[in-house]
C-alpha positions as CSV (number, residue, x, y, z in Angstrom):
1,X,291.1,35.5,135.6
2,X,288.9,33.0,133.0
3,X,288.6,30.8,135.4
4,X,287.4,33.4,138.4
5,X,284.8,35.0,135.7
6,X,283.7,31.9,135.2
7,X,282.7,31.0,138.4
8,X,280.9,34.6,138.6
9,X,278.9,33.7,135.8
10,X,277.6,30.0,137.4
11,X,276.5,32.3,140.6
12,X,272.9,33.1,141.0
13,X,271.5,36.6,140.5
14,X,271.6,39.1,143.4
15,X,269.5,42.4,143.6
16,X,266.7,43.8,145.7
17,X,265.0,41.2,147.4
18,X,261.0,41.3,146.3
19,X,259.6,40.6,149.8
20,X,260.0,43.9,150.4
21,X,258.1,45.3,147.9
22,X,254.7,45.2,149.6
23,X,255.7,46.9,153.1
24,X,257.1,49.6,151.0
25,X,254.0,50.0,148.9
26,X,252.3,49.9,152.1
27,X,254.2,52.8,153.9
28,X,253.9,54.5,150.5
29,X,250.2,54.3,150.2
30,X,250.3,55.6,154.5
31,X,252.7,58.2,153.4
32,X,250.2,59.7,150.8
33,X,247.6,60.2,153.1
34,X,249.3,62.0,155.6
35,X,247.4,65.1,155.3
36,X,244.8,63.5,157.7
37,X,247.4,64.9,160.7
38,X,246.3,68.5,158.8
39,X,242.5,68.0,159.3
40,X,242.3,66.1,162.8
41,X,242.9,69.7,165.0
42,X,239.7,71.9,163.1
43,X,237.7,68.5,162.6
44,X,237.1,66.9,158.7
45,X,235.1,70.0,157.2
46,X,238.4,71.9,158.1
47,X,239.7,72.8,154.5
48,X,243.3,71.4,153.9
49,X,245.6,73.6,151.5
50,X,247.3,72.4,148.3
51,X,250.8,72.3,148.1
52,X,253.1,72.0,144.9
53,X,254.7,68.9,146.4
54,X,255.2,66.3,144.1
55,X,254.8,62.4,143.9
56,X,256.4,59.3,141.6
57,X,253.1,57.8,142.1
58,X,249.3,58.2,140.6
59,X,247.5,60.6,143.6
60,X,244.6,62.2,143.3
61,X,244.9,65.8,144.9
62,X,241.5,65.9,145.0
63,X,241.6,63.5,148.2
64,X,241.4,66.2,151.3
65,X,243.5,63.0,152.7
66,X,246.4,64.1,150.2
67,X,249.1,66.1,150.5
68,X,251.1,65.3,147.2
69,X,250.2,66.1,144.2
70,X,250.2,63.7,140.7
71,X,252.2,64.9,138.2
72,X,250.1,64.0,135.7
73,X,247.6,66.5,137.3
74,X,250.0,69.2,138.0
75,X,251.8,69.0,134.3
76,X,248.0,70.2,133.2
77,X,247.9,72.7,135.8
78,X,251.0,74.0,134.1
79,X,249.9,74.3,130.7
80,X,246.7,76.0,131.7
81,X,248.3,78.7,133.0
82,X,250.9,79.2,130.3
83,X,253.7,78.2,132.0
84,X,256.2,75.5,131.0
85,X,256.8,72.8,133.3
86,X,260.0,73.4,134.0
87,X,259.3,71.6,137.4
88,X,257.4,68.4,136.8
89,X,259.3,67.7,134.0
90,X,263.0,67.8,135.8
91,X,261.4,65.9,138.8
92,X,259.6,62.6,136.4
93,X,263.2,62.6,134.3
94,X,265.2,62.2,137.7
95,X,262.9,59.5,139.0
96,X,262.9,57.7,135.6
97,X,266.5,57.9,135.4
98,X,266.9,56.4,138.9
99,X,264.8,53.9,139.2
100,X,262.8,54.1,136.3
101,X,259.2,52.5,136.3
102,X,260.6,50.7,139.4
103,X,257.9,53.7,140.9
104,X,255.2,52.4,139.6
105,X,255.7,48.5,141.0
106,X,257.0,49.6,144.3
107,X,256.0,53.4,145.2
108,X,252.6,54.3,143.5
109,X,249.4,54.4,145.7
110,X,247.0,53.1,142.8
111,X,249.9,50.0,142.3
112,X,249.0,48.6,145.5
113,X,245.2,48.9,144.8
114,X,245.5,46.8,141.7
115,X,247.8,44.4,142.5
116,X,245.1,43.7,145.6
117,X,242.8,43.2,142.6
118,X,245.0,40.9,140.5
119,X,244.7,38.7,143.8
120,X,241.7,37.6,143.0
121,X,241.5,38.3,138.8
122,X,241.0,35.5,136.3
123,X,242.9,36.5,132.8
124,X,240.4,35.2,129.8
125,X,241.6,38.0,127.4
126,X,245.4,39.0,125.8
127,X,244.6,42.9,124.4
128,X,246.9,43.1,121.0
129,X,250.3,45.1,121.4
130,X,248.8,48.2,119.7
131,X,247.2,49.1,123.1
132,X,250.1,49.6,125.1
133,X,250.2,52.8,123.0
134,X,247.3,54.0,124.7
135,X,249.1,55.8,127.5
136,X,251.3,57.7,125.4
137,X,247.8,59.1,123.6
138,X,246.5,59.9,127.1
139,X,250.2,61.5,127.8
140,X,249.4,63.4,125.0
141,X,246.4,63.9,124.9
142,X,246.0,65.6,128.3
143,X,248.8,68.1,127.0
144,X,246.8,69.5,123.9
145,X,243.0,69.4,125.9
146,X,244.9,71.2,129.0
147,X,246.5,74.0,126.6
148,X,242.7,74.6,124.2
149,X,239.9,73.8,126.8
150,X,241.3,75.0,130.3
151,X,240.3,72.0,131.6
152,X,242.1,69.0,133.8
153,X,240.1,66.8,131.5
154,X,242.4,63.1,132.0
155,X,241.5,64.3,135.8
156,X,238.1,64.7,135.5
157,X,236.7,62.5,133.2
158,X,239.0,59.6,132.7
159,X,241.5,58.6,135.8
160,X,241.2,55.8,137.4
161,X,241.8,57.0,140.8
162,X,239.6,60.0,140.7
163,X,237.2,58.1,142.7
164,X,239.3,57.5,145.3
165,X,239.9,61.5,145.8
166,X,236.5,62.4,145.0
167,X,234.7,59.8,147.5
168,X,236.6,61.4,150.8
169,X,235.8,64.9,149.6
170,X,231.9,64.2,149.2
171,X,232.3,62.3,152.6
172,X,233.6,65.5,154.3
173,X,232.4,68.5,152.2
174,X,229.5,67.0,150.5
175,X,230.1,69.5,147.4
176,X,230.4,65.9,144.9
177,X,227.1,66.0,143.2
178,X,225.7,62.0,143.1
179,X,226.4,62.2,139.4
180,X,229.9,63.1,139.5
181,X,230.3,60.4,141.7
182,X,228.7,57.4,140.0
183,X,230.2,59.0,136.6
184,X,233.6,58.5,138.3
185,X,232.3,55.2,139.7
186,X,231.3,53.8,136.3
187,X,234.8,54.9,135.0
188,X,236.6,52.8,138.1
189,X,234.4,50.0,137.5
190,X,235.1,49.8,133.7
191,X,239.2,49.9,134.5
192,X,238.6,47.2,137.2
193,X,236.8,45.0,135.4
194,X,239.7,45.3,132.2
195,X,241.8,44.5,134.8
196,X,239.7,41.1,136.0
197,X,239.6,39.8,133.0
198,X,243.2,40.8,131.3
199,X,245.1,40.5,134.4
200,X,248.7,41.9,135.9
201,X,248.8,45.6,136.3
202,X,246.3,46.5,133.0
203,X,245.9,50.0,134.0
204,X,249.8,50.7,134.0
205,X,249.9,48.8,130.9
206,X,247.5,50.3,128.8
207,X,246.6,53.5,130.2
208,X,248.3,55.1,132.6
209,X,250.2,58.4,131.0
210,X,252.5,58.9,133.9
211,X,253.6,55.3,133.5
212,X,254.0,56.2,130.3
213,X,255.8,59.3,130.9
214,X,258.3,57.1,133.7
215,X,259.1,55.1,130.7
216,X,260.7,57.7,128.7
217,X,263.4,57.8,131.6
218,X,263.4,55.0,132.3
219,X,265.4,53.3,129.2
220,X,268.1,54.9,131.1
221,X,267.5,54.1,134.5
222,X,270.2,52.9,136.9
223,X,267.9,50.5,138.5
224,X,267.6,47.6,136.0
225,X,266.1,43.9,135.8
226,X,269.6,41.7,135.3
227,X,269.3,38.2,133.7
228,X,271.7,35.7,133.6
229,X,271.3,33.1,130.9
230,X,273.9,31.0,131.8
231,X,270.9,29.6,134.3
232,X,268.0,29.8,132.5
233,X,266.2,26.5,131.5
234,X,263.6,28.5,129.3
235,X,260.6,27.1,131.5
236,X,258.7,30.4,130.9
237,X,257.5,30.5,134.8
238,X,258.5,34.2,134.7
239,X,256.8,35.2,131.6
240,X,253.1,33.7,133.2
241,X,253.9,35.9,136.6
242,X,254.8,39.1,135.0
243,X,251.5,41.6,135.4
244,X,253.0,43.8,132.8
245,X,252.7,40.8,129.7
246,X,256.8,40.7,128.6
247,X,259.4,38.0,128.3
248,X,261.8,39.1,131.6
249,X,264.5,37.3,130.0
250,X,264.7,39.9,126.8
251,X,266.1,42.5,129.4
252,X,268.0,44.4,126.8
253,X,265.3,45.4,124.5
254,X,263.6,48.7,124.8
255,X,260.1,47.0,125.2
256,X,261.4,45.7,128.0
257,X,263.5,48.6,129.8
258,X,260.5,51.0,128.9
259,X,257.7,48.6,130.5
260,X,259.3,46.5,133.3
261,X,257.9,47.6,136.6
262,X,261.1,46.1,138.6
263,X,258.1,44.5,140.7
264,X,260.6,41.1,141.3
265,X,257.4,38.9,140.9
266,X,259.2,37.0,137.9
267,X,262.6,36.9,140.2
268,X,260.8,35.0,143.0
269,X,259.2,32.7,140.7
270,X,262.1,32.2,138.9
271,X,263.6,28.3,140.1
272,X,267.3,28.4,139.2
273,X,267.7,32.3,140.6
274,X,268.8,33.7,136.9
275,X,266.8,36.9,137.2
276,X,267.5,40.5,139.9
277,X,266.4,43.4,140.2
278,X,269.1,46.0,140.8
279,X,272.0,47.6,139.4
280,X,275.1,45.1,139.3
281,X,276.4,44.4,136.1
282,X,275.4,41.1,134.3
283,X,278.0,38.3,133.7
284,X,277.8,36.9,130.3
285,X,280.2,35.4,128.4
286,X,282.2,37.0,126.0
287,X,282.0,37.1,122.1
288,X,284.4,34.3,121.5
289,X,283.1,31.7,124.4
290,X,279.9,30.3,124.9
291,X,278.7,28.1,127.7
292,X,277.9,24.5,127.3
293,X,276.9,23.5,130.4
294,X,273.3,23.7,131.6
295,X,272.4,24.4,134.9
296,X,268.9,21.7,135.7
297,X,265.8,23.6,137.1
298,X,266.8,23.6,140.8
299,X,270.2,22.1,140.5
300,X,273.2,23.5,142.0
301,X,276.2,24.4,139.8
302,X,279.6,22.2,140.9
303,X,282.5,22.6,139.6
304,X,283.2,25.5,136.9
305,X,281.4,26.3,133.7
306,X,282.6,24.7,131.0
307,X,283.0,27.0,127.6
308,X,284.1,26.6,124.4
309,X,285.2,29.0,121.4
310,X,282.5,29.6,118.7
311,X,282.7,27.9,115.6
């Protein structure tokens, strides 16, 4: 039985593989938009009704493309009218406790928009840790302006996709005054060129409330980054790919299980396979053993795992 663990534990990681991850974000992004199919019959001044669906994923319902509403948007909805939101508040704890802020790396419209612009981005600058707590001000925030002004005021004044609802409204109903637009404009530029010069997903790291609100979930979620140490060489290759700035291999920490975006980019760069995303258990070894025998970057494991009792 030793023996059998043993051999579990020199095996590499399995989980979701990452390739994936872009054709979903893809069909997510199409899947967003498919209130088009509403406008087509009457023509694209034809008016498209709201609905109180709900998405995982930061979307503007100002888009007359949408047809899923942003919970961020719709939890200030709620509080302007009085009501408690009984709704979006059951629907973002199920997602987080499913797959957690695995939303944001693989289901979120905005998500694939900036990791298109991380393509190309040139980190100069490392924002201190304090910042990160910036979301969970906006999260905040939004709640307390939403209950004493009326207003959707993270909508209107400081979301970074705004400006991609707004610009197809103006294009078919022409009702966006030129200011609102370039205000809204300025605002996207700002948040693009953080991103340009910080790097990774800076929007989801700094500011984004429903990210922010995902996290509180997702300490729980089912779906999990796994690491097994018994083949990591410490070369740090995943802690330079990871857009949201932490140390993959500290997978038990609640930095980690309330930032990590599941987004696999540290599992495909890892070299000896000691990293998955997904829900099997980890092998480790127990309290009384540990391993002495180092896997080399790229090696394969022959033989079993040697281990010997602490001392």
């Amino acid at each position: 039985m030793v023996i059998d663990r043993r051999r579990k534990m020199a095996l590499p990681m399995r989980g979701v593989n990452p390739v994936f991850r872009l054709p979903a974000q893809v069909i997510s992004f199409a899947t967003h938009r498919l209130g088009i199919f509403r406008k087509l019959p009457e023509g694209w001044h034809a008016e498209i009704p709201r609905t109180s669906a709900v998405t995982c994923g930061l979307n503007c319902q100002a888009c007359e493309l949408a047809w899923l509403g942003c919970p961020t948007g719709m939890l200030q909805q709620y509080v302007m009218d009085k009501r408690f939101p009984f709704y979006i508040i059951g629907f973002v704890l199920l997602i987080g406790v499913t797959i957690g802020r695995a939303a944001c790396g693989w289901l979120c419209p905005m998500g694939l928009v900036l990791d298109i612009i991380n393509k190309g981005c040139k980190p100069r600058y490392t924002p201190p840790e304090w910042m990160r707590y910036i979301k969970y001000f906006y999260l905040g925030g939004l709640v307390v302006l939403a209950f004493f002004t009326g207003l959707i005021f993270f909508c209107r004044y400081l979301c970074f996709g705004a400006v991609l609802g707004l610009i197809p409204y103006w294009l078919t109903w022409q009702t966006v005054s030129y200011t609102w637009l370039f205000y809204h404009l300025g605002a996207f530029s700002f948040y693009l060129t953080f991103s340009f010069y910080v790097g990774g997903r800076a929007w989801c790291r700094y500011f984004c409330p429903l990210g922010a609100l995902l996290s509180l979930g997702g300490v729980f979620s089912i779906v999990k980054l796994n690491y097994n140490w018994v083949w990591c060489t410490h070369c740090d290759q995943c802690k330079k790919v990871c857009p949201m700035g932490i140390d993959p291999t500290k997978t038990t920490t609640l930095k980690n299980r309330m930032e990590c975006i599941k987004c696999g980019r540290c599992v495909k760069k890892c070299p000896n396979k000691c990293l998955a995303v997904g829900r099997a258990p980890l092998f480790a070894p127990e309290k009384d053993e540990k391993v002495t025998k180092r896997v080399p970057v790229g090696g394969v494991p022959t033989g079993e795992v040697q281990a010997e009792p602490y001392k």
